[in-house]
ROVEX-886459 format. One line per 5 residues: number of its first residue (from 1); their letters; for each residue y, z, x of N, C-alpha, C, O. Coordinates in steps of 0.001 Angstrom, whole numbers. Layout:
residues N
NUM	a	Y Z X Y Z X Y Z X Y Z X ~ ...
***
This chain:
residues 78
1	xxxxx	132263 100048 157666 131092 100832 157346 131075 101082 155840 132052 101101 155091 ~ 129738 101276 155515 129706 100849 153797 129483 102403 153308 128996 103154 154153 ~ 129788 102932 152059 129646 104129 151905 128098 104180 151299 127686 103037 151097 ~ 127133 105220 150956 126080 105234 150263 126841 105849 149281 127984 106290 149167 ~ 125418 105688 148330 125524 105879 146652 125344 107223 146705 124459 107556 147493
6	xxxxx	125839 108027 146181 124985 109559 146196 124997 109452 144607 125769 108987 143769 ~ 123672 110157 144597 123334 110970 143186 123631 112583 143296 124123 113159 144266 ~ 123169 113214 141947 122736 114485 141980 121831 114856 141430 121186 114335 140521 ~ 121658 116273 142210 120279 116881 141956 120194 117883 141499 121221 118411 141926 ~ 119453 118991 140590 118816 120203 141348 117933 120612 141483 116843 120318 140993
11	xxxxx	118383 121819 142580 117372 122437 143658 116140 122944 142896 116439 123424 141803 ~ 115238 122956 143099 114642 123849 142844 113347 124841 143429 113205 124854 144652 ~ 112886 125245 143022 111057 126375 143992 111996 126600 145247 111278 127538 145592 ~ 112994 126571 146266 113614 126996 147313 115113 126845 147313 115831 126336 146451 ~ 115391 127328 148318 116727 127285 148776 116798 126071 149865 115940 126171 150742
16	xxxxx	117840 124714 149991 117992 123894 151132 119155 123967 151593 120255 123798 151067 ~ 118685 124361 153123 119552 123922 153789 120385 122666 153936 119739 122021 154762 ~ 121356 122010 153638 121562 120853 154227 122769 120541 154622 123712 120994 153972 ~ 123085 119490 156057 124924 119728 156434 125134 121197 156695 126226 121506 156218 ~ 124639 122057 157162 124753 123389 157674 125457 124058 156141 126535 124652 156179
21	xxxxx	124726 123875 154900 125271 124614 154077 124229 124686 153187 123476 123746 152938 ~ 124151 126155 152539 122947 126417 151750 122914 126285 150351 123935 126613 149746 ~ 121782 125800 149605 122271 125411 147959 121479 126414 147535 120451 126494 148208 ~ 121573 127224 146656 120373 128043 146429 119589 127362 145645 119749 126146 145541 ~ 118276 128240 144728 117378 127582 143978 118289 127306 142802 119222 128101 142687
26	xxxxx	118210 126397 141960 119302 126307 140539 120735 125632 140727 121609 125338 139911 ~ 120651 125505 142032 122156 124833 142129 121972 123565 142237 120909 122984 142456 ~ 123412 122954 142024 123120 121115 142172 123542 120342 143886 124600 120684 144415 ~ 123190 119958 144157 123699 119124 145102 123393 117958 145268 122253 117508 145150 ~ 124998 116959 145743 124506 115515 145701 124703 114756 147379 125485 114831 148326
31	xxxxx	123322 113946 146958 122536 113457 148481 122659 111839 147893 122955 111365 146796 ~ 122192 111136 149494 122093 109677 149305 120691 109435 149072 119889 110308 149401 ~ 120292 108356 148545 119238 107934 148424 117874 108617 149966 116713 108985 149784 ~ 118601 108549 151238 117841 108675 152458 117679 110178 152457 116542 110537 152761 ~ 118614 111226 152166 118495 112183 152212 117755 113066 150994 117349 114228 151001
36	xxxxx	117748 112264 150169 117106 112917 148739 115829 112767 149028 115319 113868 148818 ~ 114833 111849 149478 113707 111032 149655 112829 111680 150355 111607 111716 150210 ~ 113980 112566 151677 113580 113416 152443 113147 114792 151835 112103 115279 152270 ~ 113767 115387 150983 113504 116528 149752 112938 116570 148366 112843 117528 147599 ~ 112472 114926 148166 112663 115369 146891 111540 116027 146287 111466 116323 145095
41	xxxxx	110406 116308 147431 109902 117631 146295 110371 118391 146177 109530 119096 145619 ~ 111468 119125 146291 112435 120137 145844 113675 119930 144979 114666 120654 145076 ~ 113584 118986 144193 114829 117929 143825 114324 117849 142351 113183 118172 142024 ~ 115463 117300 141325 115538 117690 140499 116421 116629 140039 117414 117207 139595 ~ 116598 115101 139892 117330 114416 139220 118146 114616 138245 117475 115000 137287
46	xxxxx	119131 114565 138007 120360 114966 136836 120776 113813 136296 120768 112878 137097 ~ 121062 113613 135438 121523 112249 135148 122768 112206 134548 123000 113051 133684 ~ 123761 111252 134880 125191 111443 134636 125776 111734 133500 126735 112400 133112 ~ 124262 110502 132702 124632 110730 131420 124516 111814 130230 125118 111767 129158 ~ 123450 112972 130735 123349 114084 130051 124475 115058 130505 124882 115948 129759
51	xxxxx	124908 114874 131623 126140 116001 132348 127435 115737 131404 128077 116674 130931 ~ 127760 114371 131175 128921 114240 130160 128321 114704 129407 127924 115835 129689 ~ 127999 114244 128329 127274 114459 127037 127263 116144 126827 127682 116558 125746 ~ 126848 117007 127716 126423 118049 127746 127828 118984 127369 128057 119814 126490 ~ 128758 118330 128654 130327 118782 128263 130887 118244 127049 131894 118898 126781
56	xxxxx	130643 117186 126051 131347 116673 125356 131069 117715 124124 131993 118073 123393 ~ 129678 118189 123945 129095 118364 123003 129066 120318 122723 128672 120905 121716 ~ 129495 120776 123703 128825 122246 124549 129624 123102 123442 129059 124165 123187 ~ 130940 122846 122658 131240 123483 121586 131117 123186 120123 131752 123835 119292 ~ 130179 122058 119753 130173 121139 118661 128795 121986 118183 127947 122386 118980
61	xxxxx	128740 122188 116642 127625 122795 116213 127176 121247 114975 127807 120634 114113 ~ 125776 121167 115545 125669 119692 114410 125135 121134 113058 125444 122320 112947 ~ 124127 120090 112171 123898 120657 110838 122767 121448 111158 122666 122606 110753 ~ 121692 120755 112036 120341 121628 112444 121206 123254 112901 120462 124231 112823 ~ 122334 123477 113244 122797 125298 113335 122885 126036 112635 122602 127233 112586
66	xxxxx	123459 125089 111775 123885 125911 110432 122782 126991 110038 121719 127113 110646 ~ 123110 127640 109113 122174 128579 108303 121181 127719 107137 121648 126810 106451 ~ 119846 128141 107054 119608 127459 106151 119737 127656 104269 119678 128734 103677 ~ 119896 126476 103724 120567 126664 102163 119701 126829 101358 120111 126758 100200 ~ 118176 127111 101524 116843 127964 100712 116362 126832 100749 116544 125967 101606
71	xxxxx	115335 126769 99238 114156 125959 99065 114939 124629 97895 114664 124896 96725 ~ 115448 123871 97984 115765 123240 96866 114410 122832 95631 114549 122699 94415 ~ 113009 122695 96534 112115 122987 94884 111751 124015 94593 110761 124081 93864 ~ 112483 125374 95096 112197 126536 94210 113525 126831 93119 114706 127138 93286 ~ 112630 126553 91883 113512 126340 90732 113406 127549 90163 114116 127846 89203
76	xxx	112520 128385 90677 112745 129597 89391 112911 130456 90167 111971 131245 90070 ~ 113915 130888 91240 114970 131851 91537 115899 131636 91474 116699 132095 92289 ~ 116354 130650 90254 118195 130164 90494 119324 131603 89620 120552 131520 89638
***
């Protein structure tokens, strides 16, 4: 027997039941293609690649954080 692919999701506008266990609204849960298809107006695609990314990055401050360093063509408040 072949396994399915599961993705993940999240929930969202309700709470689903599914497998006798409840996800609330905001939470993730991952379904097979047959079972997602069945929900997915309540579904919410995640993609693997923003979930790494998200962890890689979640303490890294780029330059757009920083504070900004004034007007470089305002020359006559130096």
């Amino acid at each position: 027997m072949t396994e399915k692919i599961k993705a993940t999701y999240k929930v969202r506008n309700i709470d689903i039941k599914h497998d006798d266990q409840v996800y609330p609204e905001g939470s993730t849960i991952e379904l097979d293609g047959d079972a997602a298809g069945a929900l997915s107006k309540w579904l919410e695609p995640i993609a693997e690649e923003a979930k790494s990314s998200a962890k890689k990055d979640s303490g890294a401050k780029t330059s757009k954080d920083s504070a900004p360093q004034g007007n470089p063509n305002n020359k006559d408040k130096a």
